[in-house]
C-alpha positions as YAML, in Angstrom:
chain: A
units: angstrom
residues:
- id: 1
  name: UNK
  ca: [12.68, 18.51, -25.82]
- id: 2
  name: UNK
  ca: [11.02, 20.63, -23.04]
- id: 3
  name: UNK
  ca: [13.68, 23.42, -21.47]
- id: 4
  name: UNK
  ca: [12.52, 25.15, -18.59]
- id: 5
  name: UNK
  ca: [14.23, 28.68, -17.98]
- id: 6
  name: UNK
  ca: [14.19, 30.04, -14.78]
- id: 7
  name: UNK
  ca: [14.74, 33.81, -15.30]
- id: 8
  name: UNK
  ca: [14.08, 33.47, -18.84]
- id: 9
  name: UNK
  ca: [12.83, 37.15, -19.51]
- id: 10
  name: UNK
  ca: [15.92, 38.37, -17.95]
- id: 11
  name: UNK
  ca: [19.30, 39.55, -19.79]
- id: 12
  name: UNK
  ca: [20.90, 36.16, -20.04]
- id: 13
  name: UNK
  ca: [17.67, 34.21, -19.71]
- id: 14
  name: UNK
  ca: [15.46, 35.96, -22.89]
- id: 15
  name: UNK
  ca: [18.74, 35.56, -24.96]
- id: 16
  name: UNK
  ca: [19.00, 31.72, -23.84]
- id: 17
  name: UNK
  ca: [15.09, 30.95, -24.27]
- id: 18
  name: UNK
  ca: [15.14, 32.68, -27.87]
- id: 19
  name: UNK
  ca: [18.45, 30.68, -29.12]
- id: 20
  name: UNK
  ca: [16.72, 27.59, -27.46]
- id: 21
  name: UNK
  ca: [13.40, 28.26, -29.61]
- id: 22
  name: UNK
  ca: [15.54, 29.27, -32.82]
- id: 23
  name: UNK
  ca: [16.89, 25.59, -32.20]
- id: 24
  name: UNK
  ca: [13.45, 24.07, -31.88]
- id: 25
  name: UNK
  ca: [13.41, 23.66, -28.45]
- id: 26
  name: UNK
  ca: [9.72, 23.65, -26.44]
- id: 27
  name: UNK
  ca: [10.68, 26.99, -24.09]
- id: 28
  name: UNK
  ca: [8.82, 27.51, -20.68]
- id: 29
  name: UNK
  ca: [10.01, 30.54, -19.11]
- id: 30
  name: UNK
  ca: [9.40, 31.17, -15.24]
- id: 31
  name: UNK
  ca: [9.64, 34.57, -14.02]
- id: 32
  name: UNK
  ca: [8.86, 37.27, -11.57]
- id: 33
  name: UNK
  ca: [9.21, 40.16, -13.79]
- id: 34
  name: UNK
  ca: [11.10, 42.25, -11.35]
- id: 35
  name: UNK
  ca: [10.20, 45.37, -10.94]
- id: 36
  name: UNK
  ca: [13.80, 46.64, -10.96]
- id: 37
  name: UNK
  ca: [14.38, 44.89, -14.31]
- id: 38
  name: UNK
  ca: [11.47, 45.30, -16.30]
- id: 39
  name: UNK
  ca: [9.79, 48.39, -15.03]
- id: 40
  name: UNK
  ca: [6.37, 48.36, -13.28]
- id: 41
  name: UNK
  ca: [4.41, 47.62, -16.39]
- id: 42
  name: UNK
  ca: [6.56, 45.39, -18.47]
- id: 43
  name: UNK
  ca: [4.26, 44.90, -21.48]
- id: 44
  name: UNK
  ca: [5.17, 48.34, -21.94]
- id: 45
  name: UNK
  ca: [8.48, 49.04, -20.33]
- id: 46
  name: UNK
  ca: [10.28, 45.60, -20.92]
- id: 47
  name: UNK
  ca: [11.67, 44.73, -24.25]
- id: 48
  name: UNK
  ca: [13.55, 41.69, -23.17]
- id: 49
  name: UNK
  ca: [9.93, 40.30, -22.07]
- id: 50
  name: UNK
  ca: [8.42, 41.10, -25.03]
- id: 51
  name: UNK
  ca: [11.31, 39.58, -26.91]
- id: 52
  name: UNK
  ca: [10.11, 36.55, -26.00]
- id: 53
  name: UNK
  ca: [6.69, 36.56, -24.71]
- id: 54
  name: UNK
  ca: [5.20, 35.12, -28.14]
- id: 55
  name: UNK
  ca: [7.62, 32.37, -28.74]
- id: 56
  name: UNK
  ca: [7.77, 30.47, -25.38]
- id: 57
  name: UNK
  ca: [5.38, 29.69, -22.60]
- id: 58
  name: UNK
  ca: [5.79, 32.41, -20.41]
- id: 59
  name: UNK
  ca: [4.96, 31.54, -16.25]
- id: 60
  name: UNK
  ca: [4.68, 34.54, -14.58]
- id: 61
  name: UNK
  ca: [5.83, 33.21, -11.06]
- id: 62
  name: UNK
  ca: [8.74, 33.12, -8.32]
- id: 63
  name: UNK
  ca: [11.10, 30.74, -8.05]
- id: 64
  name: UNK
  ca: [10.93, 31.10, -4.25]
- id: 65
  name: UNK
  ca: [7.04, 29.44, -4.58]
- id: 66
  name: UNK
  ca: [6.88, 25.78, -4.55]
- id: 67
  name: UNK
  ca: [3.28, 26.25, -6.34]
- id: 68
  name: UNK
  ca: [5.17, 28.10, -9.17]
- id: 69
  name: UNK
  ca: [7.87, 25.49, -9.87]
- id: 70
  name: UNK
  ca: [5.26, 22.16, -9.76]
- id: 71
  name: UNK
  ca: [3.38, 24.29, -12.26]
- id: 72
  name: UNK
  ca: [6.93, 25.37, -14.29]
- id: 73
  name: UNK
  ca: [8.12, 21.56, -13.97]
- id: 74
  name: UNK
  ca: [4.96, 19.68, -15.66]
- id: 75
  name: UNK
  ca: [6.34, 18.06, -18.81]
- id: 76
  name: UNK
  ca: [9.98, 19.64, -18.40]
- id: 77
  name: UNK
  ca: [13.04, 17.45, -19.77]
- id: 78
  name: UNK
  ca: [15.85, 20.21, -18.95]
- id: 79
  name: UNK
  ca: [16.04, 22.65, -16.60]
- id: 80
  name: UNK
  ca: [18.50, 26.24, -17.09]
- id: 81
  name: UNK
  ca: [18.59, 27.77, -13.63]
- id: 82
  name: UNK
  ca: [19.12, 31.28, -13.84]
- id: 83
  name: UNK
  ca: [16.70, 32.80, -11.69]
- id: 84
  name: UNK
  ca: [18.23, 35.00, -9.05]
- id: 85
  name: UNK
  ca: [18.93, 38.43, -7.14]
- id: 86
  name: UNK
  ca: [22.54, 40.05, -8.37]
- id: 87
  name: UNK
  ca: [24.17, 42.62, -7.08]
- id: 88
  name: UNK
  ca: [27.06, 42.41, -4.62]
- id: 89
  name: UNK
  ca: [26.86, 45.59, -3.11]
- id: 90
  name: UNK
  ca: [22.94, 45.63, -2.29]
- id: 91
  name: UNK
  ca: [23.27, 41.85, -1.39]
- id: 92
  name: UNK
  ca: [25.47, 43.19, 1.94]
- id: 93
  name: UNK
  ca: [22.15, 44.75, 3.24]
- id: 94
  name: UNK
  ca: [19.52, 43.09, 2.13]
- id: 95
  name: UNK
  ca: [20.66, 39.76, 3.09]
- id: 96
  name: UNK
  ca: [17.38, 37.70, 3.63]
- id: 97
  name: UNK
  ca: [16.31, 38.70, 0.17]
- id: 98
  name: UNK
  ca: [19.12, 37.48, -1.91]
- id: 99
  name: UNK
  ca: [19.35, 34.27, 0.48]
- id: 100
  name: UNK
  ca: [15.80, 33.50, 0.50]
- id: 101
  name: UNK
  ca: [15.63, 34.00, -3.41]
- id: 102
  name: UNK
  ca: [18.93, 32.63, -4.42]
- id: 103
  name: UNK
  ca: [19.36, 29.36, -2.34]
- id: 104
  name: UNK
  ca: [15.67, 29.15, -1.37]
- id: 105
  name: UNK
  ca: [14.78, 28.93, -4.28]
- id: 106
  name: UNK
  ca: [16.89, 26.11, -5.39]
- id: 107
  name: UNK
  ca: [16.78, 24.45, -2.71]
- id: 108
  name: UNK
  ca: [12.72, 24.29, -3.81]
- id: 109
  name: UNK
  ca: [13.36, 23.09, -7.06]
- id: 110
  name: UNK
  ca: [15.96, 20.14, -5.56]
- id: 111
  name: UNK
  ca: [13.23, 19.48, -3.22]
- id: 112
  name: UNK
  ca: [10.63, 19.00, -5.74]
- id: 113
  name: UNK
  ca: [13.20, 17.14, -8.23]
- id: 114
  name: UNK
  ca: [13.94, 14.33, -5.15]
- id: 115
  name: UNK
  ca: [10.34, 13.67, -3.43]
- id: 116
  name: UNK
  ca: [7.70, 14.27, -6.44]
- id: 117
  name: UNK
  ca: [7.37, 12.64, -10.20]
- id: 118
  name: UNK
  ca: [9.48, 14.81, -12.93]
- id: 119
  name: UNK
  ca: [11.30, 13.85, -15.68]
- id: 120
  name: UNK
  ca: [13.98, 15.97, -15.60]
- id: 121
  name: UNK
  ca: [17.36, 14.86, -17.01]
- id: 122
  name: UNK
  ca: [19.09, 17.51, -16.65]
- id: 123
  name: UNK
  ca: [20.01, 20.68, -14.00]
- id: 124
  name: UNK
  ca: [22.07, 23.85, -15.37]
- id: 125
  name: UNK
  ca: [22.42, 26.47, -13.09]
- id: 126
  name: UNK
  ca: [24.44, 30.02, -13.09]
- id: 127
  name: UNK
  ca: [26.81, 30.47, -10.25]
- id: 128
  name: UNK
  ca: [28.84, 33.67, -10.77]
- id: 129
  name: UNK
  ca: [32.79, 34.58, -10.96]
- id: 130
  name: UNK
  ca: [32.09, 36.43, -7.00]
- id: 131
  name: UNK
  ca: [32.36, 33.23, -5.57]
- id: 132
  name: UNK
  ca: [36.38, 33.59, -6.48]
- id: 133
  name: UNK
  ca: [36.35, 36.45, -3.77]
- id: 134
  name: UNK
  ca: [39.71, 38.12, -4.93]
- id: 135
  name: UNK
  ca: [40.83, 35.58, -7.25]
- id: 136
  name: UNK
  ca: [44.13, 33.41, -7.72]
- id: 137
  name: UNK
  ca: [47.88, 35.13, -7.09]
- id: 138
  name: UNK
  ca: [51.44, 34.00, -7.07]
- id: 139
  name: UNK
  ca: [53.35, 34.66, -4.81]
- id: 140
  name: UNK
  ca: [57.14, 35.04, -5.54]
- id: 141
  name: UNK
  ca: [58.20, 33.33, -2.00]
- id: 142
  name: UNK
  ca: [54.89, 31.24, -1.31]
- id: 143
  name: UNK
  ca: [53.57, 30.38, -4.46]
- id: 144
  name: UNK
  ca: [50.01, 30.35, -5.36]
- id: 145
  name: UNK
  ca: [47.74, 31.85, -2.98]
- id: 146
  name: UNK
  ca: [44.40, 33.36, -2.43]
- id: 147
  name: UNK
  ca: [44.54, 36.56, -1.31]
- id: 148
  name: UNK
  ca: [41.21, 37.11, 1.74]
- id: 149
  name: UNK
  ca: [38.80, 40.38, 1.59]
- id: 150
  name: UNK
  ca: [40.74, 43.42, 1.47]
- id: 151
  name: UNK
  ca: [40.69, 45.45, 4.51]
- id: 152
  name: UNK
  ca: [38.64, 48.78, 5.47]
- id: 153
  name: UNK
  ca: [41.94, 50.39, 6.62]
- id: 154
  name: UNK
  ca: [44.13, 49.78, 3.94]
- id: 155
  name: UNK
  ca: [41.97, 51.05, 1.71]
- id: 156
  name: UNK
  ca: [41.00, 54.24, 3.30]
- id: 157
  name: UNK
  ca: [44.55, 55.19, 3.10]
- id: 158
  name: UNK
  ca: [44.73, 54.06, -1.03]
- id: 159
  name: UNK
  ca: [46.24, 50.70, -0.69]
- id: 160
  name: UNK
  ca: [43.87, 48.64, -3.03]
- id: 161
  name: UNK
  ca: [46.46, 46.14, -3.73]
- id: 162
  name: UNK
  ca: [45.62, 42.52, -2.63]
- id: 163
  name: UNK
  ca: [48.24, 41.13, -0.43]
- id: 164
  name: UNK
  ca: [49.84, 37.57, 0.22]
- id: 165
  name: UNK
  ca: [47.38, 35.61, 3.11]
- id: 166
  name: UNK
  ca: [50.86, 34.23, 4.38]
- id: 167
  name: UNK
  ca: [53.55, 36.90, 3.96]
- id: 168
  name: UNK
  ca: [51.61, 40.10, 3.36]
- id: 169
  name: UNK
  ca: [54.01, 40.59, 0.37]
- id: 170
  name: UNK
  ca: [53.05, 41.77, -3.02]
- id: 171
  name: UNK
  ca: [51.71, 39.27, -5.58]
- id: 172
  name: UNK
  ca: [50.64, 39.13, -9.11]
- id: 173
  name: UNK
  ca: [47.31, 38.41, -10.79]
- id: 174
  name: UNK
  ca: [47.16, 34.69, -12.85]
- id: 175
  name: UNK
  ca: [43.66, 33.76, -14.83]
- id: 176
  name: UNK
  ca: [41.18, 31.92, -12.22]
- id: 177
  name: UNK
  ca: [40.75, 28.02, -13.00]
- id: 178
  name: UNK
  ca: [37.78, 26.10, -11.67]
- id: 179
  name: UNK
  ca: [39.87, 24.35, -8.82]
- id: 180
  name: UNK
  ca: [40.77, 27.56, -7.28]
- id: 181
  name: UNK
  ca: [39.89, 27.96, -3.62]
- id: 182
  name: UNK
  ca: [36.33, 29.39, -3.56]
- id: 183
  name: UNK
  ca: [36.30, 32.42, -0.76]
- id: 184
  name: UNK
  ca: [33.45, 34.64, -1.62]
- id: 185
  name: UNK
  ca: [33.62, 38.43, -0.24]
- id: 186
  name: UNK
  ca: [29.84, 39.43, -0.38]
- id: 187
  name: UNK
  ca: [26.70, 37.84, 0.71]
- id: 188
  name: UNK
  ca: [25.57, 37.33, -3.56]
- id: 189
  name: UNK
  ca: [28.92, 35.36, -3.99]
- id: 190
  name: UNK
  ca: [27.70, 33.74, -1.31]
- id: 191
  name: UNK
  ca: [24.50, 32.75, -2.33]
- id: 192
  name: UNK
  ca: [25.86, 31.35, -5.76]
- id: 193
  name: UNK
  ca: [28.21, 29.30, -3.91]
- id: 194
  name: UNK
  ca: [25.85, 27.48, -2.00]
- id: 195
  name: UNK
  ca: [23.34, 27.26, -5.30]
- id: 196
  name: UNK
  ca: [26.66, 25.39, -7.25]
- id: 197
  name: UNK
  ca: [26.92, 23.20, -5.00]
- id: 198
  name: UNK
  ca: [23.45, 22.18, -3.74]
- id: 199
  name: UNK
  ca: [22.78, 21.35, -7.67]
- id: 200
  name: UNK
  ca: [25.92, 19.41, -8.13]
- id: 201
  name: UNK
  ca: [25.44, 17.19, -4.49]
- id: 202
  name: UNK
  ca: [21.41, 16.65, -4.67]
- id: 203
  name: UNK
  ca: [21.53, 15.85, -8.45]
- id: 204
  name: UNK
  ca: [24.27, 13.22, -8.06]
- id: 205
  name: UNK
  ca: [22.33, 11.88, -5.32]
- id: 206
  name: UNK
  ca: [19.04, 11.39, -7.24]
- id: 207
  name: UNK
  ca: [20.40, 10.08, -10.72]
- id: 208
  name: UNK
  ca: [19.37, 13.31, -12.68]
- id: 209
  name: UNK
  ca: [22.84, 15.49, -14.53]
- id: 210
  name: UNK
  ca: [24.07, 18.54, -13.33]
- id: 211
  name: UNK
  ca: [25.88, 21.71, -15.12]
- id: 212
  name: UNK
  ca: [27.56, 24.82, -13.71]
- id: 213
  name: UNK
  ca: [28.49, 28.34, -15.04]
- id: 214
  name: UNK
  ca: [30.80, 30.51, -13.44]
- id: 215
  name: UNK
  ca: [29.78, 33.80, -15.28]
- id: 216
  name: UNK
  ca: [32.19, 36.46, -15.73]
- id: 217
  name: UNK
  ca: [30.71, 39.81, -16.21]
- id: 218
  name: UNK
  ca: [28.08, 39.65, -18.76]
- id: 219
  name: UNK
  ca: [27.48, 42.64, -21.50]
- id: 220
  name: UNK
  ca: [25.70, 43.09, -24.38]
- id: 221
  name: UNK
  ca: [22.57, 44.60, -26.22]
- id: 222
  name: UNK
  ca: [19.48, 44.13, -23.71]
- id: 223
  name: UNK
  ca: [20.87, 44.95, -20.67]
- id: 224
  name: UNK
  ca: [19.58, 47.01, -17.81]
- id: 225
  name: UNK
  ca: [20.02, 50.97, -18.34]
- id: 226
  name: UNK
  ca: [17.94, 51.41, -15.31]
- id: 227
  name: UNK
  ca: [19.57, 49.30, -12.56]
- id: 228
  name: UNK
  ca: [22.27, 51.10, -10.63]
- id: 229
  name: UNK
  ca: [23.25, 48.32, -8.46]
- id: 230
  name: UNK
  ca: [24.93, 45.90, -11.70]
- id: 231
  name: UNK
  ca: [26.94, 46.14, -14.80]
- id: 232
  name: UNK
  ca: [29.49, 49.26, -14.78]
- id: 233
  name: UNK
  ca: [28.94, 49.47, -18.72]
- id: 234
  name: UNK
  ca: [25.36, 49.90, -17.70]
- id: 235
  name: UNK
  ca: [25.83, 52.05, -14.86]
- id: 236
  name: UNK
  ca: [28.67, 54.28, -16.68]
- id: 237
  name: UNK
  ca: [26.53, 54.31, -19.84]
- id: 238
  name: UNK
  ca: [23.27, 55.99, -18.31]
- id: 239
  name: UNK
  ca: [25.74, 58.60, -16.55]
- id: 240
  name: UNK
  ca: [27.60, 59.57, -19.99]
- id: 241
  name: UNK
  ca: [23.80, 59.77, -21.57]
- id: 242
  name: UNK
  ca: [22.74, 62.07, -18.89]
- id: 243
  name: UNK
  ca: [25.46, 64.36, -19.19]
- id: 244
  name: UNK
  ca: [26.87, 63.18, -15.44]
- id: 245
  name: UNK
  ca: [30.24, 62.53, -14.05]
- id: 246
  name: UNK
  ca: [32.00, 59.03, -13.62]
- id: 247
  name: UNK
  ca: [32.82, 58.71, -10.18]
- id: 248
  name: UNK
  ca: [36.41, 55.63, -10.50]
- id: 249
  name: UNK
  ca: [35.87, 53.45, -7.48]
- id: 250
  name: UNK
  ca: [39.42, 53.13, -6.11]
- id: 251
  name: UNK
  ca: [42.35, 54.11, -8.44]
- id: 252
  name: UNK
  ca: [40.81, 52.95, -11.79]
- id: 253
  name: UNK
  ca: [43.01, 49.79, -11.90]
- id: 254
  name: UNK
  ca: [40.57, 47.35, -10.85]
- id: 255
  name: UNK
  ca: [40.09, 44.69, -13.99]
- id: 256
  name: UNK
  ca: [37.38, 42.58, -14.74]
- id: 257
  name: UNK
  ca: [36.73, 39.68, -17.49]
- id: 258
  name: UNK
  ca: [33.82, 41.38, -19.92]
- id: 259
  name: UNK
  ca: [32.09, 38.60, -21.83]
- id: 260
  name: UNK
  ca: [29.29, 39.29, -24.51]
- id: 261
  name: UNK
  ca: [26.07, 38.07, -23.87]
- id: 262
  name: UNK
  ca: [26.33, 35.92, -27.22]
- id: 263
  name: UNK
  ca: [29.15, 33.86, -26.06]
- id: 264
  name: UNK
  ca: [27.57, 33.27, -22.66]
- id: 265
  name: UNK
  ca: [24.29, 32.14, -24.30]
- id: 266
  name: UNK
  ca: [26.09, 30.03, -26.65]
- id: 267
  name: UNK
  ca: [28.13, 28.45, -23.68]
- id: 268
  name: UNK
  ca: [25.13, 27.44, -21.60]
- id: 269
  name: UNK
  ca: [23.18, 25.74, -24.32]
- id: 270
  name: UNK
  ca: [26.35, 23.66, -24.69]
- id: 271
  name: UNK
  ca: [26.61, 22.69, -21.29]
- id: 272
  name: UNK
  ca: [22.65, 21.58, -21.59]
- id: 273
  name: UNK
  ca: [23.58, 19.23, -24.79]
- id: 274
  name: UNK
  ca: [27.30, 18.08, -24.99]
- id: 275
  name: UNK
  ca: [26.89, 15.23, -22.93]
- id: 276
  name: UNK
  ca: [30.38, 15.47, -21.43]
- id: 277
  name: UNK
  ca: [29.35, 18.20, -19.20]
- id: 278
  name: UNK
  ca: [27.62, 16.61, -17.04]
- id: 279
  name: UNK
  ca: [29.11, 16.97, -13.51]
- id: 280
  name: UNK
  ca: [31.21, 20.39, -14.22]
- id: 281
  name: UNK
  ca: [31.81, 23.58, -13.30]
- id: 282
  name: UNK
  ca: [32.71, 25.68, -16.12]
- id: 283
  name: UNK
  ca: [34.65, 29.27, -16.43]
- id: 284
  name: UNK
  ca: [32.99, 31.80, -18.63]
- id: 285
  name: UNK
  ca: [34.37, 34.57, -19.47]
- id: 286
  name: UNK
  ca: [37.01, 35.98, -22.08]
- id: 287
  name: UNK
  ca: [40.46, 35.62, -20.12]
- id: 288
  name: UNK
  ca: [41.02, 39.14, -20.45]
- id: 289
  name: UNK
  ca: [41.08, 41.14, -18.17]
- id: 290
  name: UNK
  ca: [39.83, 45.49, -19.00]
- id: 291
  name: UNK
  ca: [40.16, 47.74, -15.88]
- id: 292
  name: UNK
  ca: [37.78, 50.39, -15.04]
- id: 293
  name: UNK
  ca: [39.38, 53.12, -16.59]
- id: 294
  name: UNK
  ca: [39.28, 51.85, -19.39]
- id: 295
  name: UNK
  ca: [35.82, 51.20, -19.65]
- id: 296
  name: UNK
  ca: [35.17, 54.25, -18.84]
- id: 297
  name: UNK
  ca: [37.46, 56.14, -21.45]
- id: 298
  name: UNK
  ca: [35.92, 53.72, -24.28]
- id: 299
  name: UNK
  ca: [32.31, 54.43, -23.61]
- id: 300
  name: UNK
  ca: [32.90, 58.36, -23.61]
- id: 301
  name: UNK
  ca: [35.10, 57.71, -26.91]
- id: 302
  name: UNK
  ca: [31.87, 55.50, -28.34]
- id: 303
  name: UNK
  ca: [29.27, 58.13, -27.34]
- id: 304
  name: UNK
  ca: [31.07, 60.96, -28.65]
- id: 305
  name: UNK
  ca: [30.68, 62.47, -24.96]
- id: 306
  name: UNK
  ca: [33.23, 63.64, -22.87]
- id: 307
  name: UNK
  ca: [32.50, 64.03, -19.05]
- id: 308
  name: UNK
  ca: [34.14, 64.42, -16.35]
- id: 309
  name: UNK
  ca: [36.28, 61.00, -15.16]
- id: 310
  name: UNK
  ca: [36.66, 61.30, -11.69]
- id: 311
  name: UNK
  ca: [39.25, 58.81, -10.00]
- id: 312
  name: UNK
  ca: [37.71, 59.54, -6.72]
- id: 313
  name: UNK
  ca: [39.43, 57.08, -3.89]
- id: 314
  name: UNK
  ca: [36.16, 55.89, -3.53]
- id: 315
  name: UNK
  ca: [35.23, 52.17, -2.41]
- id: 316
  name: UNK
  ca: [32.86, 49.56, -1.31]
- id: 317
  name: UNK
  ca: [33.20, 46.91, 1.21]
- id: 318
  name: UNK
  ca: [33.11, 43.22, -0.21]
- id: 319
  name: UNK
  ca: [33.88, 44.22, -4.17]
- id: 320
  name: UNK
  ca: [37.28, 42.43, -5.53]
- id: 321
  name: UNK
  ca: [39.82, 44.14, -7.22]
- id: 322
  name: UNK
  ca: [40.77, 41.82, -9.70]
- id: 323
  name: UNK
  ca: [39.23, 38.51, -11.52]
- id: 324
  name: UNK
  ca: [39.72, 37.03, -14.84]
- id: 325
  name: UNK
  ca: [38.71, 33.51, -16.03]
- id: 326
  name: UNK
  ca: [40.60, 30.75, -17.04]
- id: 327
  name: UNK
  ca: [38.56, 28.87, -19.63]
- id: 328
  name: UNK
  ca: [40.73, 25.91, -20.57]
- id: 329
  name: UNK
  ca: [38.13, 23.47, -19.43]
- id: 330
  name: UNK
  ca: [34.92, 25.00, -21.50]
- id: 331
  name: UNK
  ca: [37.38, 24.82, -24.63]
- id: 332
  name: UNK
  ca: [38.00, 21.41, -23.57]
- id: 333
  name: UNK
  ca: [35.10, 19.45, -22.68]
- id: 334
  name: UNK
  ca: [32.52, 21.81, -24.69]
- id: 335
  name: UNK
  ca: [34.17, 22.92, -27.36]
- id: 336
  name: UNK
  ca: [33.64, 26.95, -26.23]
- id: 337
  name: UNK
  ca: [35.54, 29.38, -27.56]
- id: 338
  name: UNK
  ca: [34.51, 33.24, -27.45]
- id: 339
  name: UNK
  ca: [33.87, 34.76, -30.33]
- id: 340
  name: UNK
  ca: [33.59, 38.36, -29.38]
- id: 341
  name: UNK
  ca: [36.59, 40.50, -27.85]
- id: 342
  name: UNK
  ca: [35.96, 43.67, -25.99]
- id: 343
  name: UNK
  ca: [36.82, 45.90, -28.68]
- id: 344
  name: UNK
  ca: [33.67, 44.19, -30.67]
- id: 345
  name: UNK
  ca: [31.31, 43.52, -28.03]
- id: 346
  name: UNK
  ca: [31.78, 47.27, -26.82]
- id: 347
  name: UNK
  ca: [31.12, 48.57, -30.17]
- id: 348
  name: UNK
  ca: [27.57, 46.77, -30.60]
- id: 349
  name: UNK
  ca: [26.60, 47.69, -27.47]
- id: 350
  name: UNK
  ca: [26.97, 51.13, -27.59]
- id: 351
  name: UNK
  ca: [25.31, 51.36, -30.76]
- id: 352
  name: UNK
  ca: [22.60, 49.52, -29.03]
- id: 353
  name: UNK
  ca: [22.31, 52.27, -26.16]
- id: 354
  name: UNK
  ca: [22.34, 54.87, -28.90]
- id: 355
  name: UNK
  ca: [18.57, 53.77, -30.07]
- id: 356
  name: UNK
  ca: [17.46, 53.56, -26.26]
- id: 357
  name: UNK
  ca: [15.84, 56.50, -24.51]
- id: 358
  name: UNK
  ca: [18.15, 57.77, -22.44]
- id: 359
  name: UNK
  ca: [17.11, 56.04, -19.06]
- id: 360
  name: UNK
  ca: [16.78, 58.24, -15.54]
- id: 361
  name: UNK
  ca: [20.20, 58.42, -13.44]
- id: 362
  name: UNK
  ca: [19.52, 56.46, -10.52]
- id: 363
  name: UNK
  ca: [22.74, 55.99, -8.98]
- id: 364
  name: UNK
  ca: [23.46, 58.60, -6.95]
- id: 365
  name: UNK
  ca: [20.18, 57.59, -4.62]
- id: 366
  name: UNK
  ca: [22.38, 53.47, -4.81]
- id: 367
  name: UNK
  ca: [25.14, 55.48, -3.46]
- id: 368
  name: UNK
  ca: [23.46, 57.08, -0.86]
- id: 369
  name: UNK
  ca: [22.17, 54.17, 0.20]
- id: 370
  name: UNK
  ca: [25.03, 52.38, 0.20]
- id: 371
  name: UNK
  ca: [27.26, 54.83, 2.04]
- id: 372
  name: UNK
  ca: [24.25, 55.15, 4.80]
- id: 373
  name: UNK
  ca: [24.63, 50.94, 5.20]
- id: 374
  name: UNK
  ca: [28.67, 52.33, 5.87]
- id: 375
  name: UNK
  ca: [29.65, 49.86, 2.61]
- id: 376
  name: UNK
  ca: [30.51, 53.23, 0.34]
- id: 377
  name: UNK
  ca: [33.66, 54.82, 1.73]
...
C-alpha cells in the first residue's frame, strides 16, 4: 500500500514514514523543509531529512499548494496528515500563517479528495491536546466543569490556579477523555480544532475513513534543539547546554502529559490499519501528568549541569496550566498501550542531546518577541 505523509521529514513524521517503510509500506513524504526545523540547508543541517530521504519518495512541496498535493496524491491509498505550524505562543501573532497553513491546507487536500479522481481510503490527521484549552475539573459543588482561559489579572498577581466557570471555587485536575468540551485558548489549538473536524465531516460525506490524534506533548531523540517556540525539554535542554538559566513560567506547578515519540509513532500507524478506528478521535499521551519543575530538575540531574532554576512569576497569554490524557479509548479500540514512562523516555533523550552539537540559544530573542506582542508578562 501507498502512505502519503504530510510532514514526513518532521519529528513525528520521519519517525512515522521510517516505521511505515520498515513495515513495507510504499512512503511518499510531502514537505516544506522549514527553515525553522531543518536549518537553511537541510542536506547538511537536517538529520531527520536525511533519515529518510533514501527510503521514501521525498516531495519537496507545501501543503498549502494545490499543485503540490495533486502531485503528492497520484497513486496514494492512505493519507497521515501531519503537516502543520506548532507553537501556541507564536500562533497568537502570526495568525494568518498558522491558519492559512493549518486549515488551508486541509481544507486543499478535502477539496481535492471530493471533486478530483484519488483512491484514497483512508484520512489520519494530528489534532493536538491545545484544543482541550485548560482541560477537565471537578468541581466539589458543580461537578465536572471546564474551566475558560485564565485571566491577565489573576495572574499578574500569582494566582495561576484555574477556577470553576460557574462558582469561581477551587477545583481539581481529572485525566482529559475525548468527549470533553473542546475550548481552545490559542489561535494553534485553534487551528487543530477546525483540521479534526473538517477531516472527520468531509470524509464521512464522501465515503473515504477518517482517523484523529489528539497528541500530548511529544519527546524523544530527533527533536528540534534549535526551535525556541516548542517542546520545554527542547527549549530547557539547549539552555542547560549553553550554560544559561531556566527561567519557570509561573510557579513551576504547571503539568503536562510527556509521551515518547515511539509510542506516538506506534499509535498512529494503528489508527491507519486497525480497521475499528475509523471515525475516532483518539487521546495520546501517557496519563501522567510531570510539572515543569520537574522537568527542569531532571534534565540538569541528566546533564550533570547545574544552573540556575529561576521560578520567575513569569507567563504567557493563551498557555494552559494543566492537561493530561485519558487514553481508555486507544487501549480500547486499538489496542495502544505506552510503552515508555518518563523516567525512560527522559533518559534516552538526554543521551541523545549529549552526541548533538550544542545548538545556539535562541530563546531569549522568542521572548523578546513575545513580550513586545504583550503575550510574555
Amino acid at each position: 500500500m501507498r502512505v502519503l505523509v504530510t510532514g514526513g521529514a518532521g519529528f513525528i513524521g520521519s519517525k512515522i514514514a521510517l516505521k511505515l517503510h520498515a513495515k513495507g509500506y510504499e512512503v511518499v513524504v510531502l514537505d516544506s523543509l522549514s527553515e525553522q526545523i531543518h536549518g537553511k540547508k537541510p542536506d547538511e543541517t537536517s538529520p531527520l531529512y536525511n533519515s529518510i530521504k533514501n527510503k521514501v519518495e521525498f516531495i519537496r512541496g507545501s501543503v498549502s499548494n494545490r499543485n503540490d498535493w495533486e502531485h503528492a496524491l497520484v497513486n496514494v491509498d492512505y493519507v497521515i496528515h501531519l503537516a502543520a505550524e506548532t507553537g501556541t505562543g507564536q500562533s497568537m501573532y502570526e495568525i494568518e500563517k498558522y491558519v492559512g497553513s493549518n486549515i488551508g491546507g486541509t481544507a486543499l487536500l478535502l477539496d481535492i479528495l471530493a471533486n478530483q479522481p484519488h483512491q484514497v481510503k483512508r484520512v489520519v490527521v494530528a489534532e493536538s491536546r491545545a484544543i482541550y484549552g485548560e482541560g477537565k475539573y471537578i468541581c466539589p459543588q458543580c461537578g465536572v466543569v471546564y474551566p475558560l482561559a485564565r485571566k491577565d489579572e489573576d495572574m499578574a498577581r500569582g494566582d495561576f490556579e484555574c477556577k470553576c466557570p460557574k462558582c469561581g471555587g477551587e477545583v481539581q485536575l481529572v485525566a482529559t477523555t475525548e468527549d470533553s468540551k473542546i475550548h481552545p485558548t490559542s489561535v494553534y489549538g485553534i487551528t487543530k480544532q477546525v483540521q479534526g473536524q473538517l477531516v472527520h465531516l468531509v470524509c464521512q460525506s464522501i465515503g473515504v475513513e477518517s482517523v484523529s490524534f489528539r497528541y500530548q506533548n511529544v519527546y524523544g531523540p530527533g527533536q528540534s534543539l534549535s526551535n525556541p517556540y516548542t517542546g520545554i525539554l527542547s527549549i530547557f535542554s539547549t539552555r542547560i547546554k549553553n550554560g544559561n538559566g531556566i527561567n519557570i513560567f509561573e510557579d513551576g506547578k504547571e503539568t503536562r502529559d510527556f509521551v515518547y515519540i515511539e509510542d506516538v509513532a506506534e499509535a498512529t500507524i494503528l489508527g491507519l490499519e486497525v480497521p475499528e478506528a475509523n471515525g475516532h478521535v483518539f487521546n495520546i499521551g501517557t496519563g501522567e501528568a510531570t510539572d515543569v519543575l520537574t522537568v527542569a530538575k531532571t534534565l540538569c540531574e541528566k546533564y550533570g549541569v547545574q544552573v540556575p532554576i529561576t521560578i520567575s512569576g513569569n507567563y504567557r497569554l493563551g498557555d494552559i496550566r494543566h492537561n493530561y490524557a485519558d487514553i481508555s479509548l486507544a487501549k480500547k479500540i486499538l489496542g495502544f498501550t505506552p510503552q515508555w514512562s518518563f523516567e525512560k523516555g527522559i533518559e534516552q533523550f538526554t543521551k541523545w542531546v549529549n552526541e548533538q552539537e550544542v545548538q545556539d540559544d535562541n530563546y531569549e530573542a522568542s521572548i523578546a518577541e513575545m513580550k513586545a506582542k504583550g503575550l510574555y508578562k
